[in-house]
C-alpha positions as semicolon CSV with decimal commas, in nm:
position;residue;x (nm);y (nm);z (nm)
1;X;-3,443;-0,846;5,599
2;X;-3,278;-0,590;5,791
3;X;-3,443;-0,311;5,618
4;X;-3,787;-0,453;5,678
5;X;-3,716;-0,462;6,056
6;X;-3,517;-0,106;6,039
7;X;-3,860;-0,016;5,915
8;X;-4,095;-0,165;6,098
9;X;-3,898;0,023;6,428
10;X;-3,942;0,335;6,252
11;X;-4,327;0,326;6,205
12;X;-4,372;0,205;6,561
13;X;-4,170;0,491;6,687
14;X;-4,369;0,785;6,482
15;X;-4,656;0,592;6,599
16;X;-4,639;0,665;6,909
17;X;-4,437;1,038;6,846
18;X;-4,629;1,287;7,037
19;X;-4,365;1,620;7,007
20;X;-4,460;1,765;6,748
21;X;-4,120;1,969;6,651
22;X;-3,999;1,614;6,550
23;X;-4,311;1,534;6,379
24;X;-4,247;1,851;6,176
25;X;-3,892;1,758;6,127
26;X;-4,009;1,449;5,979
27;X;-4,262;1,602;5,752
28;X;-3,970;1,871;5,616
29;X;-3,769;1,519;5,559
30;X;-4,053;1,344;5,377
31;X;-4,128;1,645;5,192
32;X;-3,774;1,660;5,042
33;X;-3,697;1,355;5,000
34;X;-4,035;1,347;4,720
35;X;-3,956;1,713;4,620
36;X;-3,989;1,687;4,220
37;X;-3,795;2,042;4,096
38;X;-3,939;1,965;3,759
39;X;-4,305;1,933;3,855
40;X;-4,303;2,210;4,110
41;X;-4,116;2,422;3,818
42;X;-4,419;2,371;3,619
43;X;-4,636;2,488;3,890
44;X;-4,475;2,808;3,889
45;X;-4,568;3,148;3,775
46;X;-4,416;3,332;3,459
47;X;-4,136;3,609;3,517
48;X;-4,376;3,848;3,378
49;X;-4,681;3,731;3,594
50;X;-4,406;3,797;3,926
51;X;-4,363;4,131;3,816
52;X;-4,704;4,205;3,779
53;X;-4,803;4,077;4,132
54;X;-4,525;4,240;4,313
55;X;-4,617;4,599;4,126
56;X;-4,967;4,532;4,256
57;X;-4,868;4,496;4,596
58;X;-4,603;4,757;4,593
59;X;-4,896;5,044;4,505
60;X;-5,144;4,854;4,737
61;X;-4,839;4,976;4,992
62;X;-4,842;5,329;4,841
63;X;-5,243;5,401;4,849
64;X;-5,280;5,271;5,239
């Protein structure tokens, strides 16, 4: 029962949040706390697809 009360305080408070350095700091907790390393691993790009983007940009560099 404790926990449902605990909570209950908590979405009052960020209810009524206005700063919005803590509302960011919450968002960076929420975010890790559901960070999946596996999925976002599987989102990623190939080693070889990496090296291709960052020679891209490197001569994009040289030619301006």
């Amino acid at each position: 029962m404790e926990t449902t009360i605990s909570k209950k305080e908590l979405i009052d408070w960020i209810s009524k949040l206005e700063d919005k350095k803590i509302l960011e700091e919450l968002s960076v907790i929420k975010r890790n706390a559901t960070f999946n390393f596996d999925e976002e691993f599987k989102k990623g790009i190939s080693l070889e697809e990496a090296k291709k983007r960052s020679v891209e940009k490197i001569r994009q560099y040289w030619s301006k």
